[in-house]
N, C-alpha and C positions, 0 to 999 in steps of 0.2 A: 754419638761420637761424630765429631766435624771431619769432612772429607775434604783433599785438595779439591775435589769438582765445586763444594759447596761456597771455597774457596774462592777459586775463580768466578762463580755467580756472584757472589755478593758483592766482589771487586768490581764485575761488568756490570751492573745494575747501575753504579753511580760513579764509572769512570772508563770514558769511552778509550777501547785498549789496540792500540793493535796488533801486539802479539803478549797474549801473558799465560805464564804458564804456573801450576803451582805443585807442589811434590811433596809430600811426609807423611807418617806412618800413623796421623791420629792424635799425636802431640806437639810436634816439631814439624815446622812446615817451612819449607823454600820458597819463594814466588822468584817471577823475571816478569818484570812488567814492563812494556814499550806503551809512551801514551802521551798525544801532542800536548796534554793539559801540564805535561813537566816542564815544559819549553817556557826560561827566565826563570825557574825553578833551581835552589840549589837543592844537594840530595836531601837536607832533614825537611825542607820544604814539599819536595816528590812524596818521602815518607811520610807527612804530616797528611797529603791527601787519600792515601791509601786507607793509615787508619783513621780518619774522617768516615771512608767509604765502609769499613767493617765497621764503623762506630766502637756500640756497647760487649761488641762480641772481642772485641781483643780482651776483654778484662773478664767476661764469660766463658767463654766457648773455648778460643785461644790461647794456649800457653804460649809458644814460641814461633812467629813466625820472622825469619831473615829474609832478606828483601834484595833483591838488585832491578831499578829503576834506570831507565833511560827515554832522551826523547828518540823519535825515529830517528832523527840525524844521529846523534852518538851512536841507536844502534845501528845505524846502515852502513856507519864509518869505521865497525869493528873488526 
């Protein structure tokens, strides 16, 4: 069973973060990810690179993961 830690490794391995956090019980999973690679990104863009970075595992591993993405600036201006 995939764990939110597993989660957040596999995001940091191929997208430099700096704050992201991920939450769920094993099926259903949260993430909040801050990461300058959003910047000129709109949001299905941001999302397109996340599941880039879990690749084959959103269609494996993954049932449901929701998302909220920002760059540092949107988060630091919350």
């Amino acid at each position: 069973m995939v764990s939110p830690q597993d989660i957040e490794q596999w995001i940091a391995a191929a997208l430099p973060c700096e704050k992201l956090e991920v939450k769920g019980d094993g099926h259903h999973f949260e993430a909040l990810i801050v990461s300058g690679e959003f910047r000129g990104k709109n949001m299905v863009q941001q999302h397109q690179l996340v599941y880039k970075a879990l690749g084959e595992r959103m269609r494996e591993e993954i049932h449901a993961l929701s998302m909220r993405t920002f760059t540092p600036e949107d988060w630091a201006s919350r």
